[in-house]
Backbone as XML, in Angstrom:
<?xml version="1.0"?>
<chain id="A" units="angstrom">
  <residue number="1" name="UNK">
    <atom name="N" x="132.778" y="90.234" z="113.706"/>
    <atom name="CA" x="131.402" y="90.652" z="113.897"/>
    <atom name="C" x="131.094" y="91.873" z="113.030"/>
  </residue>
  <residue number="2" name="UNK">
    <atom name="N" x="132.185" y="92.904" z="113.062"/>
    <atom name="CA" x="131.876" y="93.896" z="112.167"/>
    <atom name="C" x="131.869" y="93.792" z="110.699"/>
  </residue>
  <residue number="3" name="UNK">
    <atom name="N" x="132.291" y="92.548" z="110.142"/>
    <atom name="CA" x="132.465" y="92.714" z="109.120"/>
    <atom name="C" x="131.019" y="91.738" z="108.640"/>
  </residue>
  <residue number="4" name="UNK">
    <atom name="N" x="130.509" y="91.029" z="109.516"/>
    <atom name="CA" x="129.135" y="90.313" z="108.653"/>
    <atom name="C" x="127.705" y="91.464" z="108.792"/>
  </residue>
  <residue number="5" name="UNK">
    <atom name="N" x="128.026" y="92.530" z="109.769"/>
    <atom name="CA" x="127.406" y="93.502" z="109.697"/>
    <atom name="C" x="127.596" y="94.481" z="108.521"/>
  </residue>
  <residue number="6" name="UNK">
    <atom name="N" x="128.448" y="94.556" z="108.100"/>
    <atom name="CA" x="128.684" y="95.260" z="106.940"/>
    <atom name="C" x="128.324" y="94.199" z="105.634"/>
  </residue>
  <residue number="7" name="UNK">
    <atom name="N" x="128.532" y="92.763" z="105.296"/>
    <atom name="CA" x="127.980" y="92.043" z="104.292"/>
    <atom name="C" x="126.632" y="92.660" z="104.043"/>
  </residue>
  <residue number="8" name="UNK">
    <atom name="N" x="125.879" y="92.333" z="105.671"/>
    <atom name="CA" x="124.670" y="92.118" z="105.846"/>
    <atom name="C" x="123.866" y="93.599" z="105.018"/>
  </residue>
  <residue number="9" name="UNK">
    <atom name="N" x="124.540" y="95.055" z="105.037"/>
    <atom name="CA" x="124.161" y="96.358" z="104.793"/>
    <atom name="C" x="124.096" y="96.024" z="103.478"/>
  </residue>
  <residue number="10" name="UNK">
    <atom name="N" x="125.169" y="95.564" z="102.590"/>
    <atom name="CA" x="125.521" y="95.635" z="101.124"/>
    <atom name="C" x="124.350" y="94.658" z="100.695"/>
  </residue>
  <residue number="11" name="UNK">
    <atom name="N" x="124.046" y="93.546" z="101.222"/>
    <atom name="CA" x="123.014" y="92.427" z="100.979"/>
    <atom name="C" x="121.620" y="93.242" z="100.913"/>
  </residue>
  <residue number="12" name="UNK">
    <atom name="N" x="121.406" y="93.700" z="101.968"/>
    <atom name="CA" x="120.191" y="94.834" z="101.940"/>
    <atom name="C" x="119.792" y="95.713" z="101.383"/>
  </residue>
  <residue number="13" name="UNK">
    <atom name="N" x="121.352" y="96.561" z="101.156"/>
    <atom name="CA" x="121.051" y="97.114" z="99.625"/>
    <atom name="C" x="120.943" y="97.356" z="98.198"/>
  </residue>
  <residue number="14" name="UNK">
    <atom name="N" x="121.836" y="95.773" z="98.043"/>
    <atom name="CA" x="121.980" y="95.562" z="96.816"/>
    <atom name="C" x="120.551" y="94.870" z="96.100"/>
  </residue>
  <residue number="15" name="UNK">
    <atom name="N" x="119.721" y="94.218" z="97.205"/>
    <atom name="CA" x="117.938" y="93.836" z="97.647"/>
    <atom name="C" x="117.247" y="95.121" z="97.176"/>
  </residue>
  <residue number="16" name="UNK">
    <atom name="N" x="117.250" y="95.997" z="97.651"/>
    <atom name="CA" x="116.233" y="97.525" z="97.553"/>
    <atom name="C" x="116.951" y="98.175" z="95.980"/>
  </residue>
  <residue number="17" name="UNK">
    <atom name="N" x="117.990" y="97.985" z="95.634"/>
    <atom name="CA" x="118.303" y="98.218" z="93.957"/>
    <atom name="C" x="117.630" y="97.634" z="92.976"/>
  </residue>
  <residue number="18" name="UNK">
    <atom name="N" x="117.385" y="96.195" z="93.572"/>
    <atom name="CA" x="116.616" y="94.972" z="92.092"/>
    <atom name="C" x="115.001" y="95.128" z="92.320"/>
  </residue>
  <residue number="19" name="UNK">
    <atom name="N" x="114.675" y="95.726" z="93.460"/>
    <atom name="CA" x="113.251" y="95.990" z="93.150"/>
    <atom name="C" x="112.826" y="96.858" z="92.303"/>
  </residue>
  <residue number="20" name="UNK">
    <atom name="N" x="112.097" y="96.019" z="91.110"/>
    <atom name="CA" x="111.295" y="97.241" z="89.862"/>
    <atom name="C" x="110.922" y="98.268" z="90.889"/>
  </residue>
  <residue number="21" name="UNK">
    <atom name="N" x="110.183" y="99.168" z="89.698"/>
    <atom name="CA" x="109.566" y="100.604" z="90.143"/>
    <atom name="C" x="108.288" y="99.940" z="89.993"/>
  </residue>
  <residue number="22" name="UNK">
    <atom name="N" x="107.531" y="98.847" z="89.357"/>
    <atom name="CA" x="106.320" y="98.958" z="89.817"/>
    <atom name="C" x="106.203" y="97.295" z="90.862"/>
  </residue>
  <residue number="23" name="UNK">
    <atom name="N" x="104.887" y="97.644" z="91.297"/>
    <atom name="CA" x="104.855" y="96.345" z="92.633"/>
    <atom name="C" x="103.882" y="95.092" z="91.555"/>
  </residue>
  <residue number="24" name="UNK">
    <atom name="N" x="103.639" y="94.192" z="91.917"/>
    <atom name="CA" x="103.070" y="93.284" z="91.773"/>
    <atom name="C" x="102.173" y="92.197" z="92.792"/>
  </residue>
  <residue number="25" name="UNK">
    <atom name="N" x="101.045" y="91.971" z="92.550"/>
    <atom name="CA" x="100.375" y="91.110" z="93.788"/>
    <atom name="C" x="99.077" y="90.482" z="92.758"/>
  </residue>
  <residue number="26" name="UNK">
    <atom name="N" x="98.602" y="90.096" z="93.819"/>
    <atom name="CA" x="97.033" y="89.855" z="93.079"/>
    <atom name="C" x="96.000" y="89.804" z="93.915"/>
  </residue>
  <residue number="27" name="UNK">
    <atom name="N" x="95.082" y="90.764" z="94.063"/>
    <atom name="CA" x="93.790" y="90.887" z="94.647"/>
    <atom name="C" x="92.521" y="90.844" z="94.266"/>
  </residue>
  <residue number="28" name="UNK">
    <atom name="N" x="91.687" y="90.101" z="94.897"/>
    <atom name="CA" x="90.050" y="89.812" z="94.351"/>
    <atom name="C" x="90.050" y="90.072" z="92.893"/>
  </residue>
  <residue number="29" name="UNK">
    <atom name="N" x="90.786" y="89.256" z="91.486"/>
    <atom name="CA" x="90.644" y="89.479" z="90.695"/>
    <atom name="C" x="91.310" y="90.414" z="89.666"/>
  </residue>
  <residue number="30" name="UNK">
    <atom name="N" x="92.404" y="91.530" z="90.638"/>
    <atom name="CA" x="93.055" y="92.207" z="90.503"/>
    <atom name="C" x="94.133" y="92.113" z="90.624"/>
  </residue>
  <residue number="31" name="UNK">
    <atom name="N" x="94.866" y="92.310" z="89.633"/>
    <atom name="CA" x="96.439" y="91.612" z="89.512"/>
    <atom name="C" x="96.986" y="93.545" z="89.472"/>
  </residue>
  <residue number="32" name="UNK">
    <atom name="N" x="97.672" y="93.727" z="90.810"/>
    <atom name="CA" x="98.084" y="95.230" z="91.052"/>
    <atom name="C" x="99.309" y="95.025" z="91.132"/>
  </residue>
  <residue number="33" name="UNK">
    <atom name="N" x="99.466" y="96.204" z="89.750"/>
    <atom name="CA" x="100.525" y="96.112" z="88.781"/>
    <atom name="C" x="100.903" y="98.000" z="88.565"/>
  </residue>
  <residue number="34" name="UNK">
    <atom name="N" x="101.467" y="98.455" z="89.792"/>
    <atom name="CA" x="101.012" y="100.129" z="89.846"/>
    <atom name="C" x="102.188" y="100.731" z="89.554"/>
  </residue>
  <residue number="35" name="UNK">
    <atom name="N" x="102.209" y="101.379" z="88.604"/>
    <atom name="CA" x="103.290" y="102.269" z="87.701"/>
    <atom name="C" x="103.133" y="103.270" z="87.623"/>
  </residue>
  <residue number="36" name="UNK">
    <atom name="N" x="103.783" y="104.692" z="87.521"/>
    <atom name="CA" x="103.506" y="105.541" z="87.021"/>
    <atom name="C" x="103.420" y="106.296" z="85.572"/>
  </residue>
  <residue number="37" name="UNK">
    <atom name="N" x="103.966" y="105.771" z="85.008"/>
    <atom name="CA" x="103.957" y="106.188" z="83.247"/>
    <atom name="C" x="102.792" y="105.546" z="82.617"/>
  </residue>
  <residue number="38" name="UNK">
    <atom name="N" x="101.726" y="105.916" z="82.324"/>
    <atom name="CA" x="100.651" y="105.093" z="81.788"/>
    <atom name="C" x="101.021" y="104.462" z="80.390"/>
  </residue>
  <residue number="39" name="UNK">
    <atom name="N" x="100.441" y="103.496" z="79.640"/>
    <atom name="CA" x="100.490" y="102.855" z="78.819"/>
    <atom name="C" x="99.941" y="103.233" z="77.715"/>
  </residue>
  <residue number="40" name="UNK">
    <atom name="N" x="101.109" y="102.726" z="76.595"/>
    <atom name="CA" x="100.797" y="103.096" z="75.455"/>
    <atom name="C" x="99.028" y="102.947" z="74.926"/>
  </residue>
  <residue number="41" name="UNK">
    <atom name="N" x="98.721" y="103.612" z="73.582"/>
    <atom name="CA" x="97.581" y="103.573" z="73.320"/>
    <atom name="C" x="97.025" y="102.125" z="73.288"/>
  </residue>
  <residue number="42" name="UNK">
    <atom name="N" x="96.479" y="101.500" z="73.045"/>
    <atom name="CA" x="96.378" y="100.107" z="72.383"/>
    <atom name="C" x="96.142" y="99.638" z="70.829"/>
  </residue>
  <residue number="43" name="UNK">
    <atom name="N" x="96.922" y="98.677" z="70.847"/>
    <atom name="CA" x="96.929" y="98.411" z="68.903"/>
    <atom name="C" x="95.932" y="98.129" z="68.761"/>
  </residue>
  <residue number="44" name="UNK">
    <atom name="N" x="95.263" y="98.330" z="67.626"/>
    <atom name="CA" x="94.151" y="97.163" z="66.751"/>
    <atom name="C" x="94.825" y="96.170" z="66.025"/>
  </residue>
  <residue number="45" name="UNK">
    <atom name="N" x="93.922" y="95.084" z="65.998"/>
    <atom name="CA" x="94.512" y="93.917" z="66.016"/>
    <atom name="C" x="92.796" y="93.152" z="65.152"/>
  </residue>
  <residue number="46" name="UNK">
    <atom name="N" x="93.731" y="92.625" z="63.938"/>
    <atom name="CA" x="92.110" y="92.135" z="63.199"/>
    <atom name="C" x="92.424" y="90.812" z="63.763"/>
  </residue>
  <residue number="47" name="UNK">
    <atom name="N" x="91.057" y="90.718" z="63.915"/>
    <atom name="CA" x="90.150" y="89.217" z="64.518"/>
    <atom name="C" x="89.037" y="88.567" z="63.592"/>
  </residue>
  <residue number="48" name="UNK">
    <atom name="N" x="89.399" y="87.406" z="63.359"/>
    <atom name="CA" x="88.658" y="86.812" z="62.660"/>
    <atom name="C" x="87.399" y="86.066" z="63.395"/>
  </residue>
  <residue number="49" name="UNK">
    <atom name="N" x="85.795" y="85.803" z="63.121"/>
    <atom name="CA" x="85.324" y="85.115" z="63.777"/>
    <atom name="C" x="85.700" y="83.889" z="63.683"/>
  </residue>
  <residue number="50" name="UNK">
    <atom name="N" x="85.765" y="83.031" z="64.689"/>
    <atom name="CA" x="86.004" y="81.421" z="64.894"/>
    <atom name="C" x="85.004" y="80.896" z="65.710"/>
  </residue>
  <residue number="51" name="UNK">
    <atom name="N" x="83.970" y="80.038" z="65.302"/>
    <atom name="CA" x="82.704" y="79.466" z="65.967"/>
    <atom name="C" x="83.518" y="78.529" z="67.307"/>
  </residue>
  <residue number="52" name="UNK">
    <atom name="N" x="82.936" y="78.901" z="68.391"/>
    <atom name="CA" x="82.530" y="78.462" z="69.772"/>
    <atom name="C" x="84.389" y="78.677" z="70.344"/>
  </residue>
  <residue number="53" name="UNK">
    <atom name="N" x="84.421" y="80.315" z="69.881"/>
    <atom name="CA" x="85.694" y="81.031" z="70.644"/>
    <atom name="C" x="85.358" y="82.514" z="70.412"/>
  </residue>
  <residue number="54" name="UNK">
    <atom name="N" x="86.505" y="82.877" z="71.702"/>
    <atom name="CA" x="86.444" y="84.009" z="71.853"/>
    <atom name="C" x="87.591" y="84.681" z="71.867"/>
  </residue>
  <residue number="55" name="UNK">
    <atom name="N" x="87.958" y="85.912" z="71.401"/>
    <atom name="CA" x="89.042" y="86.631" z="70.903"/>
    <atom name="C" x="89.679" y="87.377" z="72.721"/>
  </residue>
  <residue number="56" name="UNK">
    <atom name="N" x="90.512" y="87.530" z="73.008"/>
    <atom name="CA" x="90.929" y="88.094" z="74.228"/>
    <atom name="C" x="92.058" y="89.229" z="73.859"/>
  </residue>
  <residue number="57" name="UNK">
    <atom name="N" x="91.483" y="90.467" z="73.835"/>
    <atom name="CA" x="92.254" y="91.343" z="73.159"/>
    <atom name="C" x="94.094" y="91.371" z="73.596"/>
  </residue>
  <residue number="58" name="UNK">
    <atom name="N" x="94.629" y="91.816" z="72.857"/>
    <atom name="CA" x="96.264" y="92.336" z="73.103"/>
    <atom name="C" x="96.063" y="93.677" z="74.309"/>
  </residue>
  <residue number="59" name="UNK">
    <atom name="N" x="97.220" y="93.517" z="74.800"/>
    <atom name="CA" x="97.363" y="94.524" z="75.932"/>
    <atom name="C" x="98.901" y="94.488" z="76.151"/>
  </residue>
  <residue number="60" name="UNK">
    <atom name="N" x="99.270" y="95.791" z="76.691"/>
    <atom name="CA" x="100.187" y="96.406" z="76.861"/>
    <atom name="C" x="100.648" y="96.007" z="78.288"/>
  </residue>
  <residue number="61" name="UNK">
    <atom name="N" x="101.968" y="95.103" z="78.201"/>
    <atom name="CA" x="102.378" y="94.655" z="79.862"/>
    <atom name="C" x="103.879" y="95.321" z="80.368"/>
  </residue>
  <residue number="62" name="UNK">
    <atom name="N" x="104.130" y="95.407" z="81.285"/>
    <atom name="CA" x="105.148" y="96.039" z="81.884"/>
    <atom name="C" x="106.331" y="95.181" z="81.798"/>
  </residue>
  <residue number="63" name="UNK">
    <atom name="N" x="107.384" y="95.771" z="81.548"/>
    <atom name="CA" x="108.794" y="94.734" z="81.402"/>
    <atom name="C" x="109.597" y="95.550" z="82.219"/>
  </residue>
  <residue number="64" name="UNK">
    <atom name="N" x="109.921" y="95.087" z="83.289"/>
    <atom name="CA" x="110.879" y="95.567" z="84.230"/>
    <atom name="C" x="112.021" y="96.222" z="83.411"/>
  </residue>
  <residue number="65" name="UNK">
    <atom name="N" x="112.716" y="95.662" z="82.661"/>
    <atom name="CA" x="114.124" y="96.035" z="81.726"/>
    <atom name="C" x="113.731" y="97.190" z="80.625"/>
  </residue>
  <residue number="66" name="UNK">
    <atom name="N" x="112.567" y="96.652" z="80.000"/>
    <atom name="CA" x="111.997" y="97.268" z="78.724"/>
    <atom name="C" x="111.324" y="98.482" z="78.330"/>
  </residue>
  <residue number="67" name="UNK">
    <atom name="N" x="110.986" y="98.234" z="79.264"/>
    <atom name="CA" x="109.749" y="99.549" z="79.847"/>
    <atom name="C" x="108.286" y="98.761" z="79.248"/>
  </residue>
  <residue number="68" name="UNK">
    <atom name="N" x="107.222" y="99.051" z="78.252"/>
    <atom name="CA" x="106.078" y="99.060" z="78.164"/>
    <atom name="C" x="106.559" y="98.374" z="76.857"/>
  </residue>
  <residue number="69" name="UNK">
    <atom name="N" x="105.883" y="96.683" z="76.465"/>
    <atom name="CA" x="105.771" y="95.657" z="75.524"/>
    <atom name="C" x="104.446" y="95.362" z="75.199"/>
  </residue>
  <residue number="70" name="UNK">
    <atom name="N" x="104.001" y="94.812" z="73.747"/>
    <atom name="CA" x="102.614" y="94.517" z="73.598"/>
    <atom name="C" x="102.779" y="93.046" z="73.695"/>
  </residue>
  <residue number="71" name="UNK">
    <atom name="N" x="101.518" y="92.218" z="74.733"/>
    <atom name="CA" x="101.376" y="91.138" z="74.501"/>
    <atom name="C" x="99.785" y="90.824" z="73.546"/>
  </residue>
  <residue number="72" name="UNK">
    <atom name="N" x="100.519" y="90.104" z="72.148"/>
    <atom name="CA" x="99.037" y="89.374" z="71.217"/>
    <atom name="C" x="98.131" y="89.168" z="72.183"/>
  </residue>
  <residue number="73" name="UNK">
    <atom name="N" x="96.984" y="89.232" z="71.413"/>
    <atom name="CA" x="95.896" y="89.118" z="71.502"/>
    <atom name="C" x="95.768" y="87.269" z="71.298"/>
  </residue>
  <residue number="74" name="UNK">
    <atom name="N" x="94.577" y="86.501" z="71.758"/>
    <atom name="CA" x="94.577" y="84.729" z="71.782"/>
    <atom name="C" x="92.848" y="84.603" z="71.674"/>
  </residue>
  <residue number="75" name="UNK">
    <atom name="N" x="93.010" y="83.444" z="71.034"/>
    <atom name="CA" x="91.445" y="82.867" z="70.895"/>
    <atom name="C" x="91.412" y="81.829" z="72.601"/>
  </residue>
  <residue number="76" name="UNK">
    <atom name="N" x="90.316" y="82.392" z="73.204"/>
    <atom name="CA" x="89.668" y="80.968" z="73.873"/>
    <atom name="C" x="88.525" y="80.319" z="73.890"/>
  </residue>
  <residue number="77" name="UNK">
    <atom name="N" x="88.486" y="79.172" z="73.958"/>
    <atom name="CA" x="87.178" y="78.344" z="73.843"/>
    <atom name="C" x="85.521" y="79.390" z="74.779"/>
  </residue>
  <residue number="78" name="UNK">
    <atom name="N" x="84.378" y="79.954" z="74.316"/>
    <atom name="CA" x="83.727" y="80.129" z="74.955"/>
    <atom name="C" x="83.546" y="79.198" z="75.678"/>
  </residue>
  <residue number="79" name="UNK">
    <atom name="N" x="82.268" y="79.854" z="76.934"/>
    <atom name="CA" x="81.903" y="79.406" z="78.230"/>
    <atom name="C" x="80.640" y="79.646" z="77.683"/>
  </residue>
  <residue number="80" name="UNK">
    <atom name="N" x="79.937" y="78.821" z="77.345"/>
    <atom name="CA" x="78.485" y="78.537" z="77.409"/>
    <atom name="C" x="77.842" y="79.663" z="78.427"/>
  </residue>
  <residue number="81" name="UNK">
    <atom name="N" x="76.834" y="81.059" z="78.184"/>
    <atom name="CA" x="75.722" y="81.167" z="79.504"/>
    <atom name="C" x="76.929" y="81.943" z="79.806"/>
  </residue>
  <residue number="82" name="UNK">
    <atom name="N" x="77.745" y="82.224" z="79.812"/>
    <atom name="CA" x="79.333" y="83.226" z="80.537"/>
    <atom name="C" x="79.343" y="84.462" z="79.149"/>
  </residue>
  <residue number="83" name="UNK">
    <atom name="N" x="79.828" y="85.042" z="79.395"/>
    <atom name="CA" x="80.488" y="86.934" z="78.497"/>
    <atom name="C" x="81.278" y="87.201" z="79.275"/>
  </residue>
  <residue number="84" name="UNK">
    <atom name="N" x="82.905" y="87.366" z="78.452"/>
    <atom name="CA" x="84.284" y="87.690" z="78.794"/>
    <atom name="C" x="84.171" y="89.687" z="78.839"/>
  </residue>
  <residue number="85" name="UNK">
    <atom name="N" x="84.393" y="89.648" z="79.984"/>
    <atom name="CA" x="85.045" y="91.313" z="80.409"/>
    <atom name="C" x="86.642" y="91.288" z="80.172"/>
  </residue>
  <residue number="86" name="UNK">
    <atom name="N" x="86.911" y="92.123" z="79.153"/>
    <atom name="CA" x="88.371" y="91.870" z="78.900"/>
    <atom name="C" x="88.885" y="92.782" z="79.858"/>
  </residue>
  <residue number="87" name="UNK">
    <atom name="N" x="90.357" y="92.936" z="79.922"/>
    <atom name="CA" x="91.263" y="93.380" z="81.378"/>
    <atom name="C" x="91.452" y="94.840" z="80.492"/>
  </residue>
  <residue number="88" name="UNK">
    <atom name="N" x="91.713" y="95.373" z="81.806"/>
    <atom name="CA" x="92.115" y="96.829" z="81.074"/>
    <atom name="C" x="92.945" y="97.255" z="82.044"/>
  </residue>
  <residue number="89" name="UNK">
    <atom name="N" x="93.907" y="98.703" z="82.078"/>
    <atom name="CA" x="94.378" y="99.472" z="82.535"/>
    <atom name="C" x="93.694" y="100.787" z="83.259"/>
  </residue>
  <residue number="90" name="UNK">
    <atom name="N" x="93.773" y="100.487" z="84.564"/>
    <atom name="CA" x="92.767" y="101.943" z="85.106"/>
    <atom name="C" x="93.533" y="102.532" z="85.967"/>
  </residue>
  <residue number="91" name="UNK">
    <atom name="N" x="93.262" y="103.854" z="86.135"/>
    <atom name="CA" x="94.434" y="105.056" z="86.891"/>
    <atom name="C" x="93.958" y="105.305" z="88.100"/>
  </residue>
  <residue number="92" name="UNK">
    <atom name="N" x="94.531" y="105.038" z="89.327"/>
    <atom name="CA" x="94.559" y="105.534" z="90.789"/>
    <atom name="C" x="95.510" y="106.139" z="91.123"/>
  </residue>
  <residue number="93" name="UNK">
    <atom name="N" x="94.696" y="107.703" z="91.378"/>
    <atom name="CA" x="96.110" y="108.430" z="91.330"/>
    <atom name="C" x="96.701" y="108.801" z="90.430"/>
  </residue>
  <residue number="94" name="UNK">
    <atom name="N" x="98.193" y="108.528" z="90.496"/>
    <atom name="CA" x="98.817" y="109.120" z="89.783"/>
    <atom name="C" x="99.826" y="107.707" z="89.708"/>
  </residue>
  <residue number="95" name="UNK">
    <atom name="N" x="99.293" y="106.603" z="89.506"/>
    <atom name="CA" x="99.650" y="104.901" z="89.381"/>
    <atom name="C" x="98.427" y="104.091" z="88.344"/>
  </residue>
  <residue number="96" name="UNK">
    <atom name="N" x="98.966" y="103.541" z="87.723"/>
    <atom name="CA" x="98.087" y="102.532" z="86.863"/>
    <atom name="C" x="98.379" y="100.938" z="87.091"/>
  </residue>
  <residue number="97" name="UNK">
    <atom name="N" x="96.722" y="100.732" z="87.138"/>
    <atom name="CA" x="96.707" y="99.073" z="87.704"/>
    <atom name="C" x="95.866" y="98.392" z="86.942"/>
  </residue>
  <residue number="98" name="UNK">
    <atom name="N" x="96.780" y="97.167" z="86.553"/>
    <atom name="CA" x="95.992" y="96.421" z="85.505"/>
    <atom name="C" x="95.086" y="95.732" z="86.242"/>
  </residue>
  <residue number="99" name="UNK">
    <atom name="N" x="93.604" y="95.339" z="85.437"/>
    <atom name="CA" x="92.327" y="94.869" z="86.225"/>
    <atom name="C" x="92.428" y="93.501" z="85.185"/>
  </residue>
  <residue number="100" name="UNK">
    <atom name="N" x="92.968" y="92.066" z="85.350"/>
    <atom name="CA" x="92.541" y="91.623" z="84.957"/>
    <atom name="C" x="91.085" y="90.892" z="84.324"/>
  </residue>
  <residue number="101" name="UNK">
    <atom name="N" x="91.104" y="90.382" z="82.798"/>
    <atom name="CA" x="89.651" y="89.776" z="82.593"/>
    <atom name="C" x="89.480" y="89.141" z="83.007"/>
  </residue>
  <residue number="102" name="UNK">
    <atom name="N" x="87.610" y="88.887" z="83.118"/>
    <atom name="CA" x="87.384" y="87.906" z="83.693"/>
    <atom name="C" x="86.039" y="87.494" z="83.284"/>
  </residue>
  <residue number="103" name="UNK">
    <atom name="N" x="85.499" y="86.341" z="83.681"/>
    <atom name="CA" x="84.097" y="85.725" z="82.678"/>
    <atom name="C" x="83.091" y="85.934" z="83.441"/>
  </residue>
  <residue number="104" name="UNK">
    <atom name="N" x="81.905" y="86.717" z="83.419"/>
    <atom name="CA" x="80.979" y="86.713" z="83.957"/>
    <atom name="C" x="79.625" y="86.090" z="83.276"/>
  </residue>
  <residue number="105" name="UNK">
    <atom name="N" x="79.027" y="85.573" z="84.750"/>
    <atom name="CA" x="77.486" y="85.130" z="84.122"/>
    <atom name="C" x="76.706" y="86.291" z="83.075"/>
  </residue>
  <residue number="106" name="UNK">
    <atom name="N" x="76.070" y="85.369" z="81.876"/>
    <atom name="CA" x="75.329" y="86.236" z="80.968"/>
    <atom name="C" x="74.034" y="86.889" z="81.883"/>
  </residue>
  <residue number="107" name="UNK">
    <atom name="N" x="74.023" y="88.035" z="81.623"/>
    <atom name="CA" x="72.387" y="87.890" z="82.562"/>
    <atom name="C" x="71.518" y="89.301" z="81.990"/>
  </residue>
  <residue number="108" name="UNK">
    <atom name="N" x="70.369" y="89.075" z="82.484"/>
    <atom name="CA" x="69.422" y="90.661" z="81.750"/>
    <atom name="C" x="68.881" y="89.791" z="80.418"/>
  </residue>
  <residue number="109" name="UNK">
    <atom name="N" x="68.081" y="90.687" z="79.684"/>
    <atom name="CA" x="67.049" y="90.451" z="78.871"/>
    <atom name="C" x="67.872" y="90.482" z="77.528"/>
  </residue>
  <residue number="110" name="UNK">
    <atom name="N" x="67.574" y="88.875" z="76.854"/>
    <atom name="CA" x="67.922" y="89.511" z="75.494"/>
    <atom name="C" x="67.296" y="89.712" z="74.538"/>
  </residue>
  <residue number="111" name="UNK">
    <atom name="N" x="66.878" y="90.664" z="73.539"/>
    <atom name="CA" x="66.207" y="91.200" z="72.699"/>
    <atom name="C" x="66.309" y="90.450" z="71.443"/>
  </residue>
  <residue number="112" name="UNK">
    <atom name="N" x="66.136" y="89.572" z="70.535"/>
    <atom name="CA" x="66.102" y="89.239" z="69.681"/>
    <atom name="C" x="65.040" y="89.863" z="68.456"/>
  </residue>
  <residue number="113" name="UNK">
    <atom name="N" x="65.617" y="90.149" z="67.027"/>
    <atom name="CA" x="64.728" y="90.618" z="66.116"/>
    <atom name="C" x="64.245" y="89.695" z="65.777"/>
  </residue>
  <residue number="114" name="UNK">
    <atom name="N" x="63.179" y="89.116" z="65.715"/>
    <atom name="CA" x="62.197" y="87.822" z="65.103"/>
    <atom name="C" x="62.516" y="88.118" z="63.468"/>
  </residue>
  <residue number="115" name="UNK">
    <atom name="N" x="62.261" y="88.972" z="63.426"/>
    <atom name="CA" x="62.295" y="89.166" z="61.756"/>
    <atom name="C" x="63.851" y="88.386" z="60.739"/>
  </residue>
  <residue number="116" name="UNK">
    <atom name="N" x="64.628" y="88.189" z="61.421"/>
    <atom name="CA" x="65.934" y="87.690" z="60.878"/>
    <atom name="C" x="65.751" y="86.459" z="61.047"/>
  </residue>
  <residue number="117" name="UNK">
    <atom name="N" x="65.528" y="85.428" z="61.728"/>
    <atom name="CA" x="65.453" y="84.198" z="61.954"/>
    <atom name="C" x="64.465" y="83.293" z="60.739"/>
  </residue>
</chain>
């Protein structure tokens, strides 16, 4: 008996060692991803236009082993009537949580110059 009580301690703690330092989940849109070392600056990255797509910038993701990796930037097909909010990194606290993008309805007035057409 004493000795599966003692497995059981080493099992438990060898569990609380492999957990990263930051957490992971996903809420209303929010993929909470809370670290304390904030993230590198972000690269520029040239983008070419490509008719009926949209560019989804590169961003800086967390690597448990690595510390802080850039993932490329990707073309996706627009959404007709939709405008992409790209994801960013925002600070609570003294923790940073990535806000994934996401596509919102186009909406509000658009101004067109008559004169170009």
């Amino acid at each position: 008996m004493r000795g599966n009580k003692l497995i059981g301690l080493l099992v438990a703690g060898a569990a609380a060692l492999a957990v990263p330092t930051g957490c992971m989940g996903t809420t209303h849109g929010y993929v909470v991803a809370t670290y304390e070392s904030p993230p590198p600056a972000p690269r520029e990255e040239v983008v070419y236009y490509r008719q009926g797509y949209v560019w989804i910038h590169g961003n800086w993701v967390r690597d448990s082993y690595a510390g802080w990796r850039w993932q490329n930037g990707y073309y996706v097909r627009e959404r007709p009537g939709y405008v992409y909010n790209h994801g960013r990194w925002e600070q609570h606290g003294r923790n940073y949580v990535w806000v994934e993008g996401t596509w919102r309805p186009r909406s509000g007035v658009v101004i067109r110059d008559h004169r170009r057409y």
